[in-house]
N, CA and C atoms of all chains as a GROMACS GRO file, in nm:
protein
  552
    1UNK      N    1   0.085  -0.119   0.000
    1UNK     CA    2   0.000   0.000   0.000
    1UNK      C    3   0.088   0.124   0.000
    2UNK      N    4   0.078   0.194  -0.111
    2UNK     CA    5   0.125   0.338  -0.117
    2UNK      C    6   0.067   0.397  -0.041
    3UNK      N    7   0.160   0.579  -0.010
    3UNK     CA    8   0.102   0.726   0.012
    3UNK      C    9  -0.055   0.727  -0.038
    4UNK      N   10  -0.107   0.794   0.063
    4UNK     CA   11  -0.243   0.821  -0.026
    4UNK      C   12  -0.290   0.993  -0.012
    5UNK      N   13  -0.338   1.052  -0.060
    5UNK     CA   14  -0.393   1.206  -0.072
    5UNK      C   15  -0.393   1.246   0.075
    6UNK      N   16  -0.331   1.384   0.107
    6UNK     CA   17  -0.393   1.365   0.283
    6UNK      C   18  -0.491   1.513   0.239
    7UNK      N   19  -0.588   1.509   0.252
    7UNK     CA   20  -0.698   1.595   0.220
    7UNK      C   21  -0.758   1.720   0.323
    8UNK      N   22  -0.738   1.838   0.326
    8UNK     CA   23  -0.791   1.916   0.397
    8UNK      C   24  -0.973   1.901   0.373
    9UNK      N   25  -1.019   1.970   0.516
    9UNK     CA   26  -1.120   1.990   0.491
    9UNK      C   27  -1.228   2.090   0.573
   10UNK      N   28  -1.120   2.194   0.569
   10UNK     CA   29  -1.192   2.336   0.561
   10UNK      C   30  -1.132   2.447   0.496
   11UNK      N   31  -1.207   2.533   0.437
   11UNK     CA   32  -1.178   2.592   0.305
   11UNK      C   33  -1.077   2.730   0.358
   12UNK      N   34  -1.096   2.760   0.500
   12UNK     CA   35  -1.011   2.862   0.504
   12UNK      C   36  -0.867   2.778   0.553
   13UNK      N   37  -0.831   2.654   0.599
   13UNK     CA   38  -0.741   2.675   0.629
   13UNK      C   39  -0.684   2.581   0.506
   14UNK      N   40  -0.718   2.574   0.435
   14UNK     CA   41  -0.678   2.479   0.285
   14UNK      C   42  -0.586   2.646   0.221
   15UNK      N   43  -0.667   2.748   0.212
   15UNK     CA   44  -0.606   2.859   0.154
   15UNK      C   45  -0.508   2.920   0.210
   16UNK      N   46  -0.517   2.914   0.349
   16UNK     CA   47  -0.371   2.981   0.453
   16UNK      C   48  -0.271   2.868   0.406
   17UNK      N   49  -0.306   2.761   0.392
   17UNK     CA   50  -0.198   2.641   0.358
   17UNK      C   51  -0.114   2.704   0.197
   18UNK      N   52  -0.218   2.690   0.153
   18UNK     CA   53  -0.179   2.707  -0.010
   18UNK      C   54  -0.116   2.883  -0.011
   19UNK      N   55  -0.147   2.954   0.047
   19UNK     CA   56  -0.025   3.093   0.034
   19UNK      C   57   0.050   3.065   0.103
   20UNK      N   58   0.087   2.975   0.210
   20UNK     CA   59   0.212   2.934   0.277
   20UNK      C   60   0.262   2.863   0.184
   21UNK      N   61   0.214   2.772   0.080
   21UNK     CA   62   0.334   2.683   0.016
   21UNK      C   63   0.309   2.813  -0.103
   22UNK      N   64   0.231   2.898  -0.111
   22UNK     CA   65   0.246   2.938  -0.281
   22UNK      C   66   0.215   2.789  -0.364
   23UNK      N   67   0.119   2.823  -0.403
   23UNK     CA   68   0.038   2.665  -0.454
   23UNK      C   69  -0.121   2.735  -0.458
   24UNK      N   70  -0.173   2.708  -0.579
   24UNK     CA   71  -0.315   2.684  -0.556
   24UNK      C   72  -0.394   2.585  -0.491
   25UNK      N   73  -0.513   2.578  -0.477
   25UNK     CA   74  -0.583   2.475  -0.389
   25UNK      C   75  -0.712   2.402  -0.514
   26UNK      N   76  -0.659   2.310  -0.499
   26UNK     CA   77  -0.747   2.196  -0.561
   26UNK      C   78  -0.852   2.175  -0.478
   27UNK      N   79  -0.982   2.205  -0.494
   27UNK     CA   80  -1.135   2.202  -0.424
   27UNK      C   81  -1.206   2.104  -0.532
   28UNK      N   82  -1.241   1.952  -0.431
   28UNK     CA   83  -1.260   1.847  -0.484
   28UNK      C   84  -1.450   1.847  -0.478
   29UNK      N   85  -1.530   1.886  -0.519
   29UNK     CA   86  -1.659   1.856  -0.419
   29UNK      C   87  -1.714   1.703  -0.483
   30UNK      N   88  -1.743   1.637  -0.377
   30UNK     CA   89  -1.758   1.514  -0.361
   30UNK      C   90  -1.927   1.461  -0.336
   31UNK      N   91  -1.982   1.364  -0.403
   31UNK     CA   92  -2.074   1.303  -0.340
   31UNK      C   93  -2.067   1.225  -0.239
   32UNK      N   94  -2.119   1.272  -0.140
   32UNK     CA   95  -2.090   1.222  -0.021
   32UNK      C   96  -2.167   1.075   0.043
   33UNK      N   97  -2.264   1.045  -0.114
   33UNK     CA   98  -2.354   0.933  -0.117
   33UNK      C   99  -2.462   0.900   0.011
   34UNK      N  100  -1.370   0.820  -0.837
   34UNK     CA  101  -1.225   0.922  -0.804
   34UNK      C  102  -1.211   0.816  -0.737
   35UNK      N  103  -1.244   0.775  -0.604
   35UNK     CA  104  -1.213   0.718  -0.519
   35UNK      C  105  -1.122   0.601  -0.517
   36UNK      N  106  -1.194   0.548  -0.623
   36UNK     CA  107  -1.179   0.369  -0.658
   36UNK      C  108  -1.054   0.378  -0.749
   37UNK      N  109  -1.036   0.468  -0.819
   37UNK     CA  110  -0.983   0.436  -0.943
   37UNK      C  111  -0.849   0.566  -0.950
   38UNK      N  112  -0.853   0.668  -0.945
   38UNK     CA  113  -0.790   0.769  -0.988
   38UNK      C  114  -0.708   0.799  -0.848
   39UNK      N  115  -0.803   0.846  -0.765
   39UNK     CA  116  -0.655   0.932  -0.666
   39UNK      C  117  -0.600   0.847  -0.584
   40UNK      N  118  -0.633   0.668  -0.578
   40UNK     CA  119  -0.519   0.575  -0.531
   40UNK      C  120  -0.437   0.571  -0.606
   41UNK      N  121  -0.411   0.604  -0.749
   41UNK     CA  122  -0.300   0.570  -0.849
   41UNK      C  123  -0.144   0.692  -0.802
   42UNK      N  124  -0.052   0.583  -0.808
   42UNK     CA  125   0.045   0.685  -0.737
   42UNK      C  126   0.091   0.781  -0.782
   43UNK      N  127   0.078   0.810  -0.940
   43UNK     CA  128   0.111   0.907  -1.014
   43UNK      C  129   0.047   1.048  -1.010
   44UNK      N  130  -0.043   1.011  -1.007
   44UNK     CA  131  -0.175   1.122  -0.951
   44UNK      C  132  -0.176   1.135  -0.772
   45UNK      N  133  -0.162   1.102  -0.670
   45UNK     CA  134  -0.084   1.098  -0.537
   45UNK      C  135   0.011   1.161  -0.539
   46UNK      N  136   0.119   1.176  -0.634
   46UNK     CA  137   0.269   1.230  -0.644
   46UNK      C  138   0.258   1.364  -0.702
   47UNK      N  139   0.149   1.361  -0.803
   47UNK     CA  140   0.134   1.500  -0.833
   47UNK      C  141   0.052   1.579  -0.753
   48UNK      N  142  -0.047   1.550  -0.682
   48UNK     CA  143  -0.104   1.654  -0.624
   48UNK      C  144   0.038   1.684  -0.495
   49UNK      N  145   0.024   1.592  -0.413
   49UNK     CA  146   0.168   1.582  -0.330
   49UNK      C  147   0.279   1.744  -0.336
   50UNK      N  148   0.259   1.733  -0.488
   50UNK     CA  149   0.373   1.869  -0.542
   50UNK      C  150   0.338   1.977  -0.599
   51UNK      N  151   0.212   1.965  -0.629
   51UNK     CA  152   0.126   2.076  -0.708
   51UNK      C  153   0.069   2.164  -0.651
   52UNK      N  154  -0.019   2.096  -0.564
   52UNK     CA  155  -0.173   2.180  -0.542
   52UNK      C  156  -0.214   2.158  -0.327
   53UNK      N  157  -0.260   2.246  -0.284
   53UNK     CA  158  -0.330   2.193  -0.157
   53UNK      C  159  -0.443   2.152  -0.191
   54UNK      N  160  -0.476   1.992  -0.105
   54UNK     CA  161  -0.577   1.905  -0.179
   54UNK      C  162  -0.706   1.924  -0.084
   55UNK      N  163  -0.807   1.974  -0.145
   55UNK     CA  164  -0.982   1.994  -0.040
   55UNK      C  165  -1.049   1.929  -0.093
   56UNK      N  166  -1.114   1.880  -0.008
   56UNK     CA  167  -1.223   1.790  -0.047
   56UNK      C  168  -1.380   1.818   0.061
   57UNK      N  169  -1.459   1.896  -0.021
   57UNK     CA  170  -1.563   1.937   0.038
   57UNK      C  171  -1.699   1.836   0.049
   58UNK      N  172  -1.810   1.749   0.116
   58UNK     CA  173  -1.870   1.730   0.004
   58UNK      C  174  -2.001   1.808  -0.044
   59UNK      N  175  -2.075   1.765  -0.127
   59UNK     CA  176  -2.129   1.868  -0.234
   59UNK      C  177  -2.290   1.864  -0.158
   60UNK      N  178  -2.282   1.801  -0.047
   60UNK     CA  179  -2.406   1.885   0.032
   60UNK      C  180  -2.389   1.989   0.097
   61UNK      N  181  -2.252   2.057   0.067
   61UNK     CA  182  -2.178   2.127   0.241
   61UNK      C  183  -2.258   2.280   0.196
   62UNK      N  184  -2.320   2.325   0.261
   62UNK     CA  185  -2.310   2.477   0.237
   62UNK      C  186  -2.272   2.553   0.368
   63UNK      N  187  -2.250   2.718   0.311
   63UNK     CA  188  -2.297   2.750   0.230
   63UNK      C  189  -2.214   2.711   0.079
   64UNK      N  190  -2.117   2.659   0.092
   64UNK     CA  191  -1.999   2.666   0.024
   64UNK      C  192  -2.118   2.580  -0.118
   65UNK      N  193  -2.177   2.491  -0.156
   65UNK     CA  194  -2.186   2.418  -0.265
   65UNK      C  195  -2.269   2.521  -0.319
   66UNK      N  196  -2.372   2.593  -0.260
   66UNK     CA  197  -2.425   2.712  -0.304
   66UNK      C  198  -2.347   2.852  -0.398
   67UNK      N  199  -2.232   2.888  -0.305
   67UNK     CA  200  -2.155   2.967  -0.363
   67UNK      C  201  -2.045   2.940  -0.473
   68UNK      N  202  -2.050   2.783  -0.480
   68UNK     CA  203  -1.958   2.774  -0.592
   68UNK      C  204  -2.079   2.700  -0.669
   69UNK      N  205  -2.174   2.693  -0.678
   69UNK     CA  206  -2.265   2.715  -0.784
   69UNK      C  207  -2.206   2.520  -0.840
   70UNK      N  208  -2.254   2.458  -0.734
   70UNK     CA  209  -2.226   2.311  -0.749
   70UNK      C  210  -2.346   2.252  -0.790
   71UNK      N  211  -2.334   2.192  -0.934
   71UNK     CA  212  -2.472   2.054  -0.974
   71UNK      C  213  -2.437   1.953  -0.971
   72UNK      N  214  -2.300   1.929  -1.015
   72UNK     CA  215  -2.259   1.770  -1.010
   72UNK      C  216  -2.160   1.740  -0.960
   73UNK      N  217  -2.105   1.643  -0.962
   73UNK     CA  218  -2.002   1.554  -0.851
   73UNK      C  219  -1.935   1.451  -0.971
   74UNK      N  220  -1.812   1.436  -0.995
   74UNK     CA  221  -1.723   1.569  -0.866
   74UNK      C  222  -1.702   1.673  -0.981
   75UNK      N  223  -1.697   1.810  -0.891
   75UNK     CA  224  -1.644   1.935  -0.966
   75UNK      C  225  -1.519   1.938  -0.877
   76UNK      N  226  -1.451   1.984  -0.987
   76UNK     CA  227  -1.312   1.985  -0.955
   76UNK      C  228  -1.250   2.150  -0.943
   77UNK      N  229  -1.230   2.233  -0.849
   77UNK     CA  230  -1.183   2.369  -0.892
   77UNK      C  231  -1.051   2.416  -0.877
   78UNK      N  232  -0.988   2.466  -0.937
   78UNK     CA  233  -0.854   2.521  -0.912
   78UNK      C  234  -0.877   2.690  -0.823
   79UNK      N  235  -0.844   2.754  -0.725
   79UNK     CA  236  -0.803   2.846  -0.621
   79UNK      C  237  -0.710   2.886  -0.614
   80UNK      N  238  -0.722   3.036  -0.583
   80UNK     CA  239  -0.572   3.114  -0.566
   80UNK      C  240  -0.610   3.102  -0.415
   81UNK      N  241  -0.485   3.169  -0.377
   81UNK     CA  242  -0.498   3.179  -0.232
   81UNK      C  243  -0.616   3.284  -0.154
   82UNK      N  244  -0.652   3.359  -0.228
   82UNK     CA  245  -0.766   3.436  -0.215
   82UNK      C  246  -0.862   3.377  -0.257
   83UNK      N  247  -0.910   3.273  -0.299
   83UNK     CA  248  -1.017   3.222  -0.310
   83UNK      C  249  -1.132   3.218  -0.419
   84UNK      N  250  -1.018   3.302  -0.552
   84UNK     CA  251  -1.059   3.305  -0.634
   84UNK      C  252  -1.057   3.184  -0.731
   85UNK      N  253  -1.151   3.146  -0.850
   85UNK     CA  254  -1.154   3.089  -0.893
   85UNK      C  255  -1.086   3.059  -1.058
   86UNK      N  256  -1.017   2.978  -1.064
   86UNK     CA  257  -0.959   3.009  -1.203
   86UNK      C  258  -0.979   2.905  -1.305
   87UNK      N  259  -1.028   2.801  -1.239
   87UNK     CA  260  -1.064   2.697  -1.348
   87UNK      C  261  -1.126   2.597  -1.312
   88UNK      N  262  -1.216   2.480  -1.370
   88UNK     CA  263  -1.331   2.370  -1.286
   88UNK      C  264  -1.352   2.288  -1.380
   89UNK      N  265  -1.372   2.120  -1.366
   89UNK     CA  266  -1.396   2.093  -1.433
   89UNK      C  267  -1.533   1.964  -1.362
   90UNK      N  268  -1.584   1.928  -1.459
   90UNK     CA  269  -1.709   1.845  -1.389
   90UNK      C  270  -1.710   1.734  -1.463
   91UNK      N  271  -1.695   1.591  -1.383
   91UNK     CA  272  -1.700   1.469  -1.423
   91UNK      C  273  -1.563   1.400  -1.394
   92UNK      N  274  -1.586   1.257  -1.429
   92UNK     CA  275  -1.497   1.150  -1.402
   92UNK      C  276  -1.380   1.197  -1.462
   93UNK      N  277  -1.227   1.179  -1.382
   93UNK     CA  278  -1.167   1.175  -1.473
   93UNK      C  279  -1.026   1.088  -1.477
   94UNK      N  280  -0.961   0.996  -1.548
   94UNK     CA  281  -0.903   0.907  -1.558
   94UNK      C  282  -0.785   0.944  -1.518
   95UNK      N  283  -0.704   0.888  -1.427
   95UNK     CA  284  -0.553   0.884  -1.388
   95UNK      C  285  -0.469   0.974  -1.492
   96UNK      N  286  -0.486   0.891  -1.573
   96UNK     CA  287  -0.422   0.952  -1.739
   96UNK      C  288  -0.510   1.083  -1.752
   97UNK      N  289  -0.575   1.091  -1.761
   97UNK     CA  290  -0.639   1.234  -1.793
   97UNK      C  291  -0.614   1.387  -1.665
   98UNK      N  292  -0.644   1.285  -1.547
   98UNK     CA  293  -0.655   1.371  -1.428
   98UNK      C  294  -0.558   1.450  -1.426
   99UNK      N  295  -0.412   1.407  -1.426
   99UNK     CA  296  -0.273   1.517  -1.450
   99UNK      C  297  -0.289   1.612  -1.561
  100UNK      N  298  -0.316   1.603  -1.665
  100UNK     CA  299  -0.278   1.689  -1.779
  100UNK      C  300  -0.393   1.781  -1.734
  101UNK      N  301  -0.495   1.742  -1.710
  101UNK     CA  302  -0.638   1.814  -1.702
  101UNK      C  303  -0.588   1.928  -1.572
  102UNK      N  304  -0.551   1.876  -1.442
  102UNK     CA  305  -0.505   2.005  -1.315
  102UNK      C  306  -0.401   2.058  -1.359
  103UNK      N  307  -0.266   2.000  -1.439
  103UNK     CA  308  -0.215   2.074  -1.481
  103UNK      C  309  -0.222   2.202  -1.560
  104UNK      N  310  -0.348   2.190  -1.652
  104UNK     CA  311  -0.391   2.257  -1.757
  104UNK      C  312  -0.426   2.401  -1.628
  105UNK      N  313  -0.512   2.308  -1.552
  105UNK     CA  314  -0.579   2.422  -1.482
  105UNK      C  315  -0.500   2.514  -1.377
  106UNK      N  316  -0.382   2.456  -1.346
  106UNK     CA  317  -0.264   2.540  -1.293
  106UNK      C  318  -0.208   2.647  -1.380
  107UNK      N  319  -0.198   2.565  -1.502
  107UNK     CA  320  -0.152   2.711  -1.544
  107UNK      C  321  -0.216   2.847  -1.562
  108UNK      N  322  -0.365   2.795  -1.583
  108UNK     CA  323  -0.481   2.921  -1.583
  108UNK      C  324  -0.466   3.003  -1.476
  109UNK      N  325  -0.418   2.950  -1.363
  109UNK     CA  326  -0.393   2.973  -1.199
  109UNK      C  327  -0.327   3.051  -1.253
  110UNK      N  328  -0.193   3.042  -1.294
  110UNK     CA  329  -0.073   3.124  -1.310
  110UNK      C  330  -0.124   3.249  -1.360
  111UNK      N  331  -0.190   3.189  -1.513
  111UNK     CA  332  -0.238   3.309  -1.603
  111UNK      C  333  -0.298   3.409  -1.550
  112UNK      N  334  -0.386   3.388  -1.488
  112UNK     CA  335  -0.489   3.454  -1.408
  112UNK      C  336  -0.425   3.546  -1.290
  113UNK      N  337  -0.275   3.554  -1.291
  113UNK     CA  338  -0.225   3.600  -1.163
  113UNK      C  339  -0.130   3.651  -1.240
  114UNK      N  340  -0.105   3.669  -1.393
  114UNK     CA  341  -0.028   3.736  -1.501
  114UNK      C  342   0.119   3.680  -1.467
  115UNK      N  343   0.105   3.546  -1.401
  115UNK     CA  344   0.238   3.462  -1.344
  115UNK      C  345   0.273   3.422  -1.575
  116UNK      N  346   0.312   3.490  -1.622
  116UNK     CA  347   0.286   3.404  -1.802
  116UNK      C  348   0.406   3.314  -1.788
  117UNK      N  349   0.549   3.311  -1.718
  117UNK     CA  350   0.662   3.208  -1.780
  117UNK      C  351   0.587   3.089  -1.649
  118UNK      N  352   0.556   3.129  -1.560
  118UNK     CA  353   0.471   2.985  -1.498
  118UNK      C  354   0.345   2.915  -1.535
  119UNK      N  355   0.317   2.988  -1.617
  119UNK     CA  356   0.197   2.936  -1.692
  119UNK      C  357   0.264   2.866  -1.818
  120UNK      N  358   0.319   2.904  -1.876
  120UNK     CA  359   0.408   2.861  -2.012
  120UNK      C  360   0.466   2.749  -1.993
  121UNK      N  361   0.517   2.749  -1.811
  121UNK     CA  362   0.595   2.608  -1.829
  121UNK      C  363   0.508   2.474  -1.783
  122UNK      N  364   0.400   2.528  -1.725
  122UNK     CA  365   0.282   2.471  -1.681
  122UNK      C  366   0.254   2.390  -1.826
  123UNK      N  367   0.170   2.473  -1.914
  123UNK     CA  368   0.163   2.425  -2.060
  123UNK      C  369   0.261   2.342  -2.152
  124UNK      N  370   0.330   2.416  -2.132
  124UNK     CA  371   0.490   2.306  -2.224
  124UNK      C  372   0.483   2.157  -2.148
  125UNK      N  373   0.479   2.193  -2.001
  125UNK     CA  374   0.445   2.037  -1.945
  125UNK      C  375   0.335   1.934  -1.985
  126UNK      N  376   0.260   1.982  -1.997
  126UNK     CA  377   0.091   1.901  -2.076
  126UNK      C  378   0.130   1.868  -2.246
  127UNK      N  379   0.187   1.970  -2.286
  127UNK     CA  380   0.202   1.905  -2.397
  127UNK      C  381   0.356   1.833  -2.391
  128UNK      N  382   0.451   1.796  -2.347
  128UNK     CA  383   0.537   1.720  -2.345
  128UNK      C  384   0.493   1.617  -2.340
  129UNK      N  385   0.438   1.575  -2.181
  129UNK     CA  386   0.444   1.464  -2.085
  129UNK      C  387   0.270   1.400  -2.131
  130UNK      N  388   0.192   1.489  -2.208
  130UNK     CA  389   0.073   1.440  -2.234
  130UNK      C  390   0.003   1.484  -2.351
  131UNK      N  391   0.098   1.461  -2.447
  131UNK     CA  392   0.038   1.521  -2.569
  131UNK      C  393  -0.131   1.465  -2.649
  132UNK      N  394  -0.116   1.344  -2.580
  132UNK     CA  395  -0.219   1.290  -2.650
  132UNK      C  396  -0.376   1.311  -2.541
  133UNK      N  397  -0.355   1.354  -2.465
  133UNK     CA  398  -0.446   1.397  -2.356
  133UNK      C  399  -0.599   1.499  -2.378
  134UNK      N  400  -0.719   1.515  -2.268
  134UNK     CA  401  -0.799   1.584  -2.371
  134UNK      C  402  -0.767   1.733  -2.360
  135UNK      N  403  -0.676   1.706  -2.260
  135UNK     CA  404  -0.624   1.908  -2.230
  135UNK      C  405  -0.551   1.957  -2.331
  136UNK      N  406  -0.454   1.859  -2.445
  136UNK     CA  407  -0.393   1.911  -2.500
  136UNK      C  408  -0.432   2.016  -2.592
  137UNK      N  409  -0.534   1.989  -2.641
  137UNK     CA  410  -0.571   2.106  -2.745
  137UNK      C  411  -0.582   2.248  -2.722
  138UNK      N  412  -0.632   2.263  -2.603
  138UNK     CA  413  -0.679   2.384  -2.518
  138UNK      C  414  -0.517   2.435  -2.431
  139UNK      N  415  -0.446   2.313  -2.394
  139UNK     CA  416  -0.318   2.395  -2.370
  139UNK      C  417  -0.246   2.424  -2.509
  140UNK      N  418  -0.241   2.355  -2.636
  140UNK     CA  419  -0.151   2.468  -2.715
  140UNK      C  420  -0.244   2.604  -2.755
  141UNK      N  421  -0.360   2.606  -2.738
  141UNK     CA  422  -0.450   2.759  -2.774
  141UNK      C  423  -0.450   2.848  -2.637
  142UNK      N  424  -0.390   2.785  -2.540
  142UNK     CA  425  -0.352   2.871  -2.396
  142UNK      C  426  -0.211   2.952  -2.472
  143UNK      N  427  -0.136   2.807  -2.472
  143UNK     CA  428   0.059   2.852  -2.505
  143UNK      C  429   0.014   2.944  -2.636
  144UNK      N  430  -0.048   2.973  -2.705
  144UNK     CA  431  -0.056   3.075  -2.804
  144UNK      C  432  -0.070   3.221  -2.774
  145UNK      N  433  -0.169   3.197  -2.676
  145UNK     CA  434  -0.209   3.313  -2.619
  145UNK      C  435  -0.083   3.344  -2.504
  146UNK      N  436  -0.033   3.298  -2.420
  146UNK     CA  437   0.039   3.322  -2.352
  146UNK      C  438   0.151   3.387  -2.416
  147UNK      N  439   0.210   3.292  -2.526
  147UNK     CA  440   0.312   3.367  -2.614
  147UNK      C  441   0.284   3.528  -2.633
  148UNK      N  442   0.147   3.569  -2.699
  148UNK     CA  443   0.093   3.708  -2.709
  148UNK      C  444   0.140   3.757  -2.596
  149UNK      N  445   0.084   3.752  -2.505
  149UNK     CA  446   0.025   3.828  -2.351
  149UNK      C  447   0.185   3.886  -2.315
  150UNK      N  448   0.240   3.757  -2.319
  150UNK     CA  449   0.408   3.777  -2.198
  150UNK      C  450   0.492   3.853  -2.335
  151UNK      N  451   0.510   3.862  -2.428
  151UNK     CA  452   0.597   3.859  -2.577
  151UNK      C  453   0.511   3.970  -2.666
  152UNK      N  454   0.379   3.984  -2.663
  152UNK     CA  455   0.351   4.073  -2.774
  152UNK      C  456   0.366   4.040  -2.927
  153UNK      N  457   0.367   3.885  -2.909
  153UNK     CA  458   0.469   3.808  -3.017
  153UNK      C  459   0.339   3.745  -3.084
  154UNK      N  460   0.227   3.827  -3.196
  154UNK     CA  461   0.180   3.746  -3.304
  154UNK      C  462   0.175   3.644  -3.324
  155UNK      N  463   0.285   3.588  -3.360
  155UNK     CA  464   0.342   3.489  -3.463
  155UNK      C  465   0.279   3.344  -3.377
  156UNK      N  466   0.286   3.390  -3.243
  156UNK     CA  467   0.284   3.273  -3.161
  156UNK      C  468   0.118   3.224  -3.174
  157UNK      N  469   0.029   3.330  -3.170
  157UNK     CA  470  -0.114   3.309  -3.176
  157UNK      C  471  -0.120   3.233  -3.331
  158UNK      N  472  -0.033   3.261  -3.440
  158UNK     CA  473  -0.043   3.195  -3.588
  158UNK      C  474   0.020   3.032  -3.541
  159UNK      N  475   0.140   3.006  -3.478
  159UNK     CA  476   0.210   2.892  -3.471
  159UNK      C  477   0.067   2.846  -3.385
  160UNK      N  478  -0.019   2.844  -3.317
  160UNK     CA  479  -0.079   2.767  -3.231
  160UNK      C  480  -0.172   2.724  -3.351
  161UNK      N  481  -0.199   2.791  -3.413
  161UNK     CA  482  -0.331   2.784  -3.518
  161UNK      C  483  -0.314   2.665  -3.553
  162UNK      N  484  -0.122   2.651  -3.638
  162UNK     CA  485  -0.098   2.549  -3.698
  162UNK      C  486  -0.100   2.432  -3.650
  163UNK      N  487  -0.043   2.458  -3.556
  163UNK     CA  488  -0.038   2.314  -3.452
  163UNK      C  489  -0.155   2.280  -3.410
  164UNK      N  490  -0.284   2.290  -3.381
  164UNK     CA  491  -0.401   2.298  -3.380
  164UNK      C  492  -0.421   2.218  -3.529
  165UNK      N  493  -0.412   2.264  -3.608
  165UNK     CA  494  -0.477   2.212  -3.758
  165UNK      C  495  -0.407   2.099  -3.775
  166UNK      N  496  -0.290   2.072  -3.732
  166UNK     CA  497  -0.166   1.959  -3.787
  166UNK      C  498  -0.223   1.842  -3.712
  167UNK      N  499  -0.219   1.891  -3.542
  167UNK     CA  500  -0.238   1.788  -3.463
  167UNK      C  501  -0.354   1.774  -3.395
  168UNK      N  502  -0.404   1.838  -3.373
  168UNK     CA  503  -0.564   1.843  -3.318
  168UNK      C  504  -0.705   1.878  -3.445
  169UNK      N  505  -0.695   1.845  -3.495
  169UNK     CA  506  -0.798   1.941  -3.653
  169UNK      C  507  -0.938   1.936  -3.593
  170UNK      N  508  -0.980   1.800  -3.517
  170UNK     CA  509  -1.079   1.824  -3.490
  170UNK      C  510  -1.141   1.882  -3.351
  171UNK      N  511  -1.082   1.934  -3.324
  171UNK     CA  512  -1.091   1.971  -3.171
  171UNK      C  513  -1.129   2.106  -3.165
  172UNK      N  514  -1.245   2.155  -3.034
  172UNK     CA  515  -1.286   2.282  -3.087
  172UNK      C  516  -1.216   2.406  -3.077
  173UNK      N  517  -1.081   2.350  -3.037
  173UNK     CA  518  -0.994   2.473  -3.013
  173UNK      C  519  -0.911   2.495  -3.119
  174UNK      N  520  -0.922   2.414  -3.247
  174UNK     CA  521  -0.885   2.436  -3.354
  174UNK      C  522  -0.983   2.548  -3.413
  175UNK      N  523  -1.120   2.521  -3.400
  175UNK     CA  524  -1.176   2.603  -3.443
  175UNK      C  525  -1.199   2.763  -3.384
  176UNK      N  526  -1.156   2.730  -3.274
  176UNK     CA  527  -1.156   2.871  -3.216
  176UNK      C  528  -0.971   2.934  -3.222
  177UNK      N  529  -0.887   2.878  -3.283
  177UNK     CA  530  -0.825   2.942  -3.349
  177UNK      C  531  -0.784   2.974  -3.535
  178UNK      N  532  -0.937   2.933  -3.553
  178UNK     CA  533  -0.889   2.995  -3.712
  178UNK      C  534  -0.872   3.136  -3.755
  179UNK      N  535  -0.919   3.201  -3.667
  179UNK     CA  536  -0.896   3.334  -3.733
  179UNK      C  537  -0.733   3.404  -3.722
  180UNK      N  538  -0.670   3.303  -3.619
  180UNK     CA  539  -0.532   3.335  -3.635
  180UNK      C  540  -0.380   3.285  -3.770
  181UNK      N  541  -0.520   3.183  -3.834
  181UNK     CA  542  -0.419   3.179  -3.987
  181UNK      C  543  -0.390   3.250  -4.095
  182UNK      N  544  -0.456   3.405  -4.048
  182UNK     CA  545  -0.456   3.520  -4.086
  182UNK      C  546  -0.372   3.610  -4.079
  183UNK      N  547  -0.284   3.557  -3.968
  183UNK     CA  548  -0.190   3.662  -3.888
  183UNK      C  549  -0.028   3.645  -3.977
  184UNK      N  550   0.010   3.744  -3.993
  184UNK     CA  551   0.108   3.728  -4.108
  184UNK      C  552   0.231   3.864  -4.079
   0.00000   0.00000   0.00000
């Protein structure tokens, strides 16, 4: 078993993340079924 | 996605280096409201402000999934007048994935980018071609014909 995605999941601190790395943020929206 | 695409390690390795990865789901509001969500999965690319620069909606294959966020990184760039990070963004999609469905739309990006950063014509005509040579049927061929004009 590989690495797998480690996934944020709140939108403000996904964006403080992403101007700390300089990186955009990939926003996945999901069926949550 | 689940089953198939973001266990594949190639796609793992790229987000890993690319992008901060969110995963909302699409009952959440207010957020599915404000990004104006119908189907699953929508995929969006974000600046750090929270703007939006590119989305795409539906399944999408390991093989496809890279060239496709890549594509949409570079719009990121574009969109932030970042043009030699966008350029190299693009040159990457078409290297590493020429045969991909982003490719068409990244050489009619790299055309335009050429313009934007260069002021350089010629580049909006070279995309045309490459478009007609290698993509003919694709609609970004057609949305660059008026640049086989450019002389």
């Amino acid at each position: 078993m590989g690495e797998s995605i480690v996934w944020e999941s709140d939108l403000k601190k996904a964006l403080a993340r992403a101007g700390a790395e300089k990186r955009p943020v990939l926003l996945d929206f999901f069926n949550p079924g | 996605m689940d089953a198939v695409t973001y266990p594949t390690a190639s796609v793992v390795e790229f987000i890993s280096k690319n992008v901060t990865p969110l995963r909302i789901p699409s009952d959440s509001e207010p957020l599915a409201t404000d990004f104006m969500i119908k189907w699953t999965p929508t995929l969006i690319i974000l600046d750090e402000n929270g703007r939006e620069h590119f989305r795409t909606v539906g399944f999408l294959t390991p093989e496809e999934f890279v060239p496709s966020i890549m594509l949409g990184i570079a719009k990121y760039h574009y969109g932030l007048d970042r043009f030699q990070s966008a350029i190299h963004c693009v040159d990457d999609v078409l290297k590493d994935h020429p045969k991909s469905s982003a490719a068409p739309e990244a050489v009619f990006l790299r055309g335009v980018l050429g313009y934007k950063s260069a002021h350089d014509a010629m580049s909006l005509k070279k995309a045309y071609e490459r478009l007609a040579e290698e993509y003919p049927g694709s609609e970004w061929a057609k949305k660059a014909l008026p640049y086989r004009l450019i002389h």
